[in-house]
OpenMM code with the backbone's topology and positions (N, CA, C; nanometers):
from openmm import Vec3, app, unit

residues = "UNK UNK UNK UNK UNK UNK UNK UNK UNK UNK UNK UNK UNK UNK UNK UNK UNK UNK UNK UNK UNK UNK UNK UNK UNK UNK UNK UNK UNK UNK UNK UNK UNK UNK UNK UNK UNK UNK UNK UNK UNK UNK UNK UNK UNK UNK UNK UNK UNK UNK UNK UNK UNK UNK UNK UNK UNK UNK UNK UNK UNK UNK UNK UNK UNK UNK UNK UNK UNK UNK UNK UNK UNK UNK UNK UNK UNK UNK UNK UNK UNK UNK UNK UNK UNK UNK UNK UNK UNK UNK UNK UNK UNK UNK UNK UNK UNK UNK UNK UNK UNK UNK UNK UNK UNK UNK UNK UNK UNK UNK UNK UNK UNK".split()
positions = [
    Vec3(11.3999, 6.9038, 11.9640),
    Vec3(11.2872, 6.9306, 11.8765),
    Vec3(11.3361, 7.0072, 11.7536),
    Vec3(11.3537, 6.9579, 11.6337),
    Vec3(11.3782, 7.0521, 11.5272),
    Vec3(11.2377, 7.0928, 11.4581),
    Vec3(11.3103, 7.2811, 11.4583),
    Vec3(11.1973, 7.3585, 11.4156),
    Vec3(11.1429, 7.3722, 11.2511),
    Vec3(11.0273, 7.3688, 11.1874),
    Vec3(11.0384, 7.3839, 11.0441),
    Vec3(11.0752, 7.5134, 11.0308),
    Vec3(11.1613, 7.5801, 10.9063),
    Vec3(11.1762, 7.6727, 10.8440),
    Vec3(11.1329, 7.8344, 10.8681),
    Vec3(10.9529, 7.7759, 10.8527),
    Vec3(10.8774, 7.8887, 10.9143),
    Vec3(10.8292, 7.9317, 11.0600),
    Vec3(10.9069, 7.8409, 11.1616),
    Vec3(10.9447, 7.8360, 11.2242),
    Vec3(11.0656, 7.9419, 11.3327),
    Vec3(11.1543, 7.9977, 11.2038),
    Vec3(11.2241, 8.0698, 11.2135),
    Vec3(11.2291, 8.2212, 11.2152),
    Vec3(11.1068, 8.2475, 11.1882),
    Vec3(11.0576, 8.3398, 11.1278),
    Vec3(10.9276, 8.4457, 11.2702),
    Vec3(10.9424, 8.5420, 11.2522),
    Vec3(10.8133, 8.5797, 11.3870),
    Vec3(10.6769, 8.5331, 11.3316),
    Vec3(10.6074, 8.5126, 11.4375),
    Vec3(10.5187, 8.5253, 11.4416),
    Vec3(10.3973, 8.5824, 11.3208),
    Vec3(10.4106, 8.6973, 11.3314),
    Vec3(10.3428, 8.7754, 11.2241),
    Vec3(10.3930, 8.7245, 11.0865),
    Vec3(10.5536, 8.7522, 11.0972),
    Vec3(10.5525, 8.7215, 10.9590),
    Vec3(10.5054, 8.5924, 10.9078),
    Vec3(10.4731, 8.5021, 10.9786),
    Vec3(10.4447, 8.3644, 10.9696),
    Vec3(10.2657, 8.3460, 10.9287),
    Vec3(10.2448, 8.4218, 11.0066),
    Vec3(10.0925, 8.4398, 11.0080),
    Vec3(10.0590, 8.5206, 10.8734),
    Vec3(10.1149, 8.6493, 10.7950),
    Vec3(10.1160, 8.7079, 10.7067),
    Vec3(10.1284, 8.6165, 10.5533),
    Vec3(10.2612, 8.4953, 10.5759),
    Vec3(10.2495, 8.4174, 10.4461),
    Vec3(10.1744, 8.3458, 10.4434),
    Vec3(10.0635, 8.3198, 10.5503),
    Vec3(9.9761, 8.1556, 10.5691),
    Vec3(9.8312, 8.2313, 10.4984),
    Vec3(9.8123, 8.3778, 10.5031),
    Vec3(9.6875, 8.4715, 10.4955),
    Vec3(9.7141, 8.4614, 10.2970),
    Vec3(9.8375, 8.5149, 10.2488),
    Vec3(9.9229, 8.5799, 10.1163),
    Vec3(9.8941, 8.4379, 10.0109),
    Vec3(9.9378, 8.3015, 10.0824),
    Vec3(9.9840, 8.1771, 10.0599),
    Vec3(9.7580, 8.1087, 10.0094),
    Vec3(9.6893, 8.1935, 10.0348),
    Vec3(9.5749, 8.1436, 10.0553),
    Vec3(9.5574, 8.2326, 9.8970),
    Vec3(9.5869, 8.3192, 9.8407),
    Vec3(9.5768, 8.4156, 9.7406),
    Vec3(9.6954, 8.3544, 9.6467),
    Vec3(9.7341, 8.2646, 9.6582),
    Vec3(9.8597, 8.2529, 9.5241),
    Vec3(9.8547, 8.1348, 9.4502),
    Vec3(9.6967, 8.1711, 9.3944),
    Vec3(9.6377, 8.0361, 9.2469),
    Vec3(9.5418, 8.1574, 9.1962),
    Vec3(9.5845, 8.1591, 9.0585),
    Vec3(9.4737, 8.1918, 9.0349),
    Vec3(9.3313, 8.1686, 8.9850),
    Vec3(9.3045, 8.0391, 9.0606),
    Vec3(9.1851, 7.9913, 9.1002),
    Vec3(9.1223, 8.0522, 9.2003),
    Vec3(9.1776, 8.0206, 9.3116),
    Vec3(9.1147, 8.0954, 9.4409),
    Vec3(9.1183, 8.2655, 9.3976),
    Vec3(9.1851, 8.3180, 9.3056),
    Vec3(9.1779, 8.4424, 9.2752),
    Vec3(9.0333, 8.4802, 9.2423),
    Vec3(9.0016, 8.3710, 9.1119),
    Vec3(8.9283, 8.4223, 9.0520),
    Vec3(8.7949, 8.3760, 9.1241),
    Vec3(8.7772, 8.2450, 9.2002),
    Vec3(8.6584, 8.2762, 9.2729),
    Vec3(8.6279, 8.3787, 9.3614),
    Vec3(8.7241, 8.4273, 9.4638),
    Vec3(8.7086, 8.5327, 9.4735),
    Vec3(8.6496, 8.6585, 9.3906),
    Vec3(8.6825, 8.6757, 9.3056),
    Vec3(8.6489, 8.7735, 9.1497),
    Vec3(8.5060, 8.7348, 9.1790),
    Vec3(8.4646, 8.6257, 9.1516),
    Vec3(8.3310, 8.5686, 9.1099),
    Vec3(8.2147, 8.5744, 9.2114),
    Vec3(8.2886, 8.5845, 9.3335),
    Vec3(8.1855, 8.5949, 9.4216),
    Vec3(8.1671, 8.7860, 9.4721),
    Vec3(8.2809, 8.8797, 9.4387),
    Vec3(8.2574, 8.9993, 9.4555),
    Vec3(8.1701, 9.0195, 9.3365),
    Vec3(8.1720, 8.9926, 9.2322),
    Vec3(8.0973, 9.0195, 9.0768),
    Vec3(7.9924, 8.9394, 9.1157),
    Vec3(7.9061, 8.8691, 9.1708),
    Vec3(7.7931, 8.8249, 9.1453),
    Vec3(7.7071, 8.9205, 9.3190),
    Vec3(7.7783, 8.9694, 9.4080),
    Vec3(7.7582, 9.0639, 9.4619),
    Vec3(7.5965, 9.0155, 9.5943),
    Vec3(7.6076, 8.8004, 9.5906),
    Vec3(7.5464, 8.8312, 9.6614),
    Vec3(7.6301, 8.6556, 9.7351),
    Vec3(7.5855, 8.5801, 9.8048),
    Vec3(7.6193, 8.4577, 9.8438),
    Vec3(7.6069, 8.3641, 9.7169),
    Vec3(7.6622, 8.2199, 9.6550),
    Vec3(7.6331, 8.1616, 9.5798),
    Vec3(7.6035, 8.0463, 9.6408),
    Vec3(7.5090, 7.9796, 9.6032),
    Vec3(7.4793, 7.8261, 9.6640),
    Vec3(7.4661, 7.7596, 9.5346),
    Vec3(7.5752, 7.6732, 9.5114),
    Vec3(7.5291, 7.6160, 9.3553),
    Vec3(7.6873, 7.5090, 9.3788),
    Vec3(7.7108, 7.5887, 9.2160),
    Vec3(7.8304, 7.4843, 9.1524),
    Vec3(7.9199, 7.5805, 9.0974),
    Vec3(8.0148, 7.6320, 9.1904),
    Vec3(8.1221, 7.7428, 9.1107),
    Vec3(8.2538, 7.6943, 9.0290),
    Vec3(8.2373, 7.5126, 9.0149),
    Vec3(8.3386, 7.4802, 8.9481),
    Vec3(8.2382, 7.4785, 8.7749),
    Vec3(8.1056, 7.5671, 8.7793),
    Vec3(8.1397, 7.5898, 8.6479),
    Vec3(8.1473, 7.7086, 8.5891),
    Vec3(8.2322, 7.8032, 8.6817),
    Vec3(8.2741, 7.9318, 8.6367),
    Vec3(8.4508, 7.9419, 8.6448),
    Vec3(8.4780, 7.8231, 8.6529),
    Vec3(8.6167, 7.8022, 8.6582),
    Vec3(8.6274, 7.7060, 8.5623),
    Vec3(8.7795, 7.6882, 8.4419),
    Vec3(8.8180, 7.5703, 8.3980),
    Vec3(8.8492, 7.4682, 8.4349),
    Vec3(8.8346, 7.4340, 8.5555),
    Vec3(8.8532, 7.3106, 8.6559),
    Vec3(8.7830, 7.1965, 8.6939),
    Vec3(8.8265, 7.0985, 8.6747),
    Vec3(8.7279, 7.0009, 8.7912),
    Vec3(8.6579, 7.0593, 8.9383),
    Vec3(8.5594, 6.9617, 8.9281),
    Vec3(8.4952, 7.0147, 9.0769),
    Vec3(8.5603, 6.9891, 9.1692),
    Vec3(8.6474, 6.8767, 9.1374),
    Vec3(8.7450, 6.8544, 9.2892),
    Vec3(8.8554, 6.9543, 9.3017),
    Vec3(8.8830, 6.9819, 9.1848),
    Vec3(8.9693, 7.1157, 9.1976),
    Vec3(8.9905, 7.2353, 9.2856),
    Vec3(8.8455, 7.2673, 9.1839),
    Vec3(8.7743, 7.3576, 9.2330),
    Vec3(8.7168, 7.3853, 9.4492),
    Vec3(8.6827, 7.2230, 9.4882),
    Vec3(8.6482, 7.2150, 9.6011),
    Vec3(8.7872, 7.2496, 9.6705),
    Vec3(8.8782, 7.1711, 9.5973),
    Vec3(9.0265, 7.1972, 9.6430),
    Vec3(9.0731, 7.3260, 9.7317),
    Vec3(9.0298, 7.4157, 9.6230),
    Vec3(9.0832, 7.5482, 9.6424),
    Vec3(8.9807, 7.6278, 9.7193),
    Vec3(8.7920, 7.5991, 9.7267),
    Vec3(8.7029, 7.6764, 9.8180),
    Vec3(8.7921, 7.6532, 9.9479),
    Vec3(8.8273, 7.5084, 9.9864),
    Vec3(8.8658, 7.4767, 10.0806),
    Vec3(9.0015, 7.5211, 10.1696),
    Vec3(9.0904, 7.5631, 10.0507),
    Vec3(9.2019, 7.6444, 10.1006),
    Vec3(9.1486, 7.8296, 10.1666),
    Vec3(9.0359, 7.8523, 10.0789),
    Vec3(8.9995, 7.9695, 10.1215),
    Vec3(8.9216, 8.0120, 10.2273),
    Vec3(8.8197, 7.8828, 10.2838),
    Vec3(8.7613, 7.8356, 10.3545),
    Vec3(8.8572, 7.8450, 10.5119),
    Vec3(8.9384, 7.7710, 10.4753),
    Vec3(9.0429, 7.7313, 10.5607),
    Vec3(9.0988, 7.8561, 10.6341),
    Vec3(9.1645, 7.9693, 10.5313),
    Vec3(9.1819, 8.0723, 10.5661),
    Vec3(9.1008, 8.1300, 10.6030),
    Vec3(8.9910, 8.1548, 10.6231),
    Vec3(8.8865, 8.2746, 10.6745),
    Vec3(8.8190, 8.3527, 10.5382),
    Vec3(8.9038, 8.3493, 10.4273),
    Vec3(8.8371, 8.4599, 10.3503),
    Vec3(8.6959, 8.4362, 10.2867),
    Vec3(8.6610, 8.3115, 10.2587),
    Vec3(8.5185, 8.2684, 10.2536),
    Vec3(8.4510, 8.1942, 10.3516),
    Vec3(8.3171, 8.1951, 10.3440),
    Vec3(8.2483, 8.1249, 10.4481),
    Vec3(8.1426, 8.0333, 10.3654),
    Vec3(8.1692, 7.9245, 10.3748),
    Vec3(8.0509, 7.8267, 10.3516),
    Vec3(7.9703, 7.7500, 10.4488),
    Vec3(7.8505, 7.7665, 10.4180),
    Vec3(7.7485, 7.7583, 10.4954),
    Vec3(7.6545, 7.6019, 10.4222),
    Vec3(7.6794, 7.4517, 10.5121),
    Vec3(7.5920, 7.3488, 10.4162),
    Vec3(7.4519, 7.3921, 10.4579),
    Vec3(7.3562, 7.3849, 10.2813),
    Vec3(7.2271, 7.4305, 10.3014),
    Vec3(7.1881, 7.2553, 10.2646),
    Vec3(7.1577, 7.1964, 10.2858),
    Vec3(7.0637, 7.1083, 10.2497),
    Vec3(7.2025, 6.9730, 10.1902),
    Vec3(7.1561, 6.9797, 10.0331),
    Vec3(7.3025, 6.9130, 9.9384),
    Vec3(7.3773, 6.9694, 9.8847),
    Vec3(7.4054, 7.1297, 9.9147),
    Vec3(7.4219, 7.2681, 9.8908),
    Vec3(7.4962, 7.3330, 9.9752),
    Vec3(7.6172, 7.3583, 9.9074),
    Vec3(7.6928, 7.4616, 9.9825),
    Vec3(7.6905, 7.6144, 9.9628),
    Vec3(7.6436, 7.7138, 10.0457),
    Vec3(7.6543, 7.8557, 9.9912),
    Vec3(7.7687, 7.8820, 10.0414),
    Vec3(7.8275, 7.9740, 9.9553),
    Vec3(7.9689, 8.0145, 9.9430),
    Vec3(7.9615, 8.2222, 9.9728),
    Vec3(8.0401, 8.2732, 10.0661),
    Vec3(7.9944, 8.4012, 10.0930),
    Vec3(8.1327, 8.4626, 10.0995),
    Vec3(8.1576, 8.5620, 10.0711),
    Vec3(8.2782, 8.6376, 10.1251),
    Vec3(8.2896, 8.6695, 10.2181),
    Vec3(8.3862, 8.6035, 10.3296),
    Vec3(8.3767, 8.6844, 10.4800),
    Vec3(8.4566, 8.8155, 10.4958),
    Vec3(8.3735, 8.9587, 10.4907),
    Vec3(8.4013, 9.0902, 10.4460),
    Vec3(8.4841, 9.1558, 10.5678),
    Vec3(8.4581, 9.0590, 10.6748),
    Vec3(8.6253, 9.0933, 10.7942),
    Vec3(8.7365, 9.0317, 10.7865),
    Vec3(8.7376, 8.9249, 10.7125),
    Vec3(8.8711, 8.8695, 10.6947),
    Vec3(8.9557, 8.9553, 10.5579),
    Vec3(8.8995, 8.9848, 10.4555),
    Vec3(8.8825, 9.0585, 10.3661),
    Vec3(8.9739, 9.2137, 10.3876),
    Vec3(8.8403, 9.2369, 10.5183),
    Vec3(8.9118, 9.3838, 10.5348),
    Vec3(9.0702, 9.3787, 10.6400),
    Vec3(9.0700, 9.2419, 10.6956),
    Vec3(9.1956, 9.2154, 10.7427),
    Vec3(9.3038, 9.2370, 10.6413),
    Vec3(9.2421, 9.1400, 10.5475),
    Vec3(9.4184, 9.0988, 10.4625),
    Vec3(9.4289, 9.2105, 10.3984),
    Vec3(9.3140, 9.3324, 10.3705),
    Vec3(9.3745, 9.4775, 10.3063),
    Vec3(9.4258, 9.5179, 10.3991),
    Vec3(9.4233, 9.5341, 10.5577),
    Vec3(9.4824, 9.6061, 10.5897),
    Vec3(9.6368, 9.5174, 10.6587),
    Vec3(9.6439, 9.3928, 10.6534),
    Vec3(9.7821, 9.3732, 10.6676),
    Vec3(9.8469, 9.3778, 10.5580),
    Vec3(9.8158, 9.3752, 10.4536),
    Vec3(9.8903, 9.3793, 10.3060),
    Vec3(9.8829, 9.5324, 10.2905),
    Vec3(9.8275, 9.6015, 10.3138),
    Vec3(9.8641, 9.7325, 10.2876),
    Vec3(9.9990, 9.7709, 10.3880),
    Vec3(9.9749, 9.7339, 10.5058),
    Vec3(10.0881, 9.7512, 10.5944),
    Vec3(10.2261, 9.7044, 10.5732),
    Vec3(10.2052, 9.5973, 10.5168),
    Vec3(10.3207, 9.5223, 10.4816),
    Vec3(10.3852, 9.6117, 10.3927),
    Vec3(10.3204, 9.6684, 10.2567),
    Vec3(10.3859, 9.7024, 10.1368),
    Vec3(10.4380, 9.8372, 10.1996),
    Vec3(10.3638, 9.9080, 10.3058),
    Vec3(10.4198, 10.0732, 10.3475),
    Vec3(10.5169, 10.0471, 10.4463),
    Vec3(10.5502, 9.8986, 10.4921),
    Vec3(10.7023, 9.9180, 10.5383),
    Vec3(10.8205, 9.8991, 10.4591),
    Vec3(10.7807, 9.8046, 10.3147),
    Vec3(10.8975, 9.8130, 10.2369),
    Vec3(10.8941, 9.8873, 10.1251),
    Vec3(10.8169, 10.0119, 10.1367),
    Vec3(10.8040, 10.0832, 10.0130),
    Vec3(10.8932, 10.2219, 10.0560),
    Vec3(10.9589, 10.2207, 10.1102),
    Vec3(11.0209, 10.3550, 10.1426),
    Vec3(11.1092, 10.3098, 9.9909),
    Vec3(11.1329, 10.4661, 9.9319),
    Vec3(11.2031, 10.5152, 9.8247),
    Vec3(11.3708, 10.4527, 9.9142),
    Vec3(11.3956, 10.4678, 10.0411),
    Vec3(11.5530, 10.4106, 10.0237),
    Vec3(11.5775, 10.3028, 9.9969),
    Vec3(11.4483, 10.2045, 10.0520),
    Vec3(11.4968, 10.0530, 10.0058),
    Vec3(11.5203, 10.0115, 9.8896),
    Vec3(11.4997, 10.0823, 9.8281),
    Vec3(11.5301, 10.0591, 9.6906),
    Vec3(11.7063, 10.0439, 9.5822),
    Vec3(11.7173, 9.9664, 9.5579),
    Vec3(11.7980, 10.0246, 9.4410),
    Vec3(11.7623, 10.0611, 9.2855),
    Vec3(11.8570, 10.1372, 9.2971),
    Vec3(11.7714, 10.2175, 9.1154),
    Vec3(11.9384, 10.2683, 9.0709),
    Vec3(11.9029, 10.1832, 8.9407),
    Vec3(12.0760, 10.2030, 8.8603),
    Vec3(12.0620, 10.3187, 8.8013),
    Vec3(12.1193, 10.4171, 8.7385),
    Vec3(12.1523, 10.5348, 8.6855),
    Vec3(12.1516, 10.4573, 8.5661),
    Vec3(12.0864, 10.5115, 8.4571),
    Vec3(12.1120, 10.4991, 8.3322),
    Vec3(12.1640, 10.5620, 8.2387),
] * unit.nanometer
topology = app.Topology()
chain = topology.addChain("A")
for resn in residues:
    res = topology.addResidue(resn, chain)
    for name in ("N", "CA", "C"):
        topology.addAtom(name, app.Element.getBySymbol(name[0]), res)
């Protein structure tokens, strides 16, 4: 059986780029943005708060979807679109974790100038 790549990798850390990997367009950024700034569920058409096609746009609900961080709910011919505020408070707190294991001042290099 040959393994893929990420494969190679634990567990977590595997699980950590699939959560990171859901955040790296900034499309899905900015709907995100759009749905904390409008501060309630949207049921509409959010590909026209983006420069994108709607398929684009569906593209990327769907990657976020996928991940957990939004929740869409079909209303009728209508999708409401919601922030799911536990997945949310997940990826702050594995991304915070992540950065306070490689933020120690030794890992660092720093040239003398």
């Amino acid at each position: 059986m040959v393994q893929s790549k990420t494969e190679l990798f634990d567990k977590e850390l595997a699980e950590m780029a699939v959560l990171f990997k859901a955040l790296a367009h900034p499309a899905r950024l900015r709907i995100l943005q759009f749905l904390a700034e409008t501060q309630t569920c949207i049921t509409g058409d959010i590909s026209d708060e983006l420069p994108l096609g709607r398929t684009t746009v569906n593209q990327h609900l769907k990657e976020l979807k996928d991940n957990g961080l939004i929740i869409g709910q079909i209303e009728g011919v209508k999708t409401q679109y919601c922030i799911a505020p536990d997945k949310l408070k997940l990826l702050k707190e594995v991304l915070v974790g992540f950065l306070e294991k490689i933020e120690k001042a030794d890992n660092f290099c720093v040239k003398n100038a």
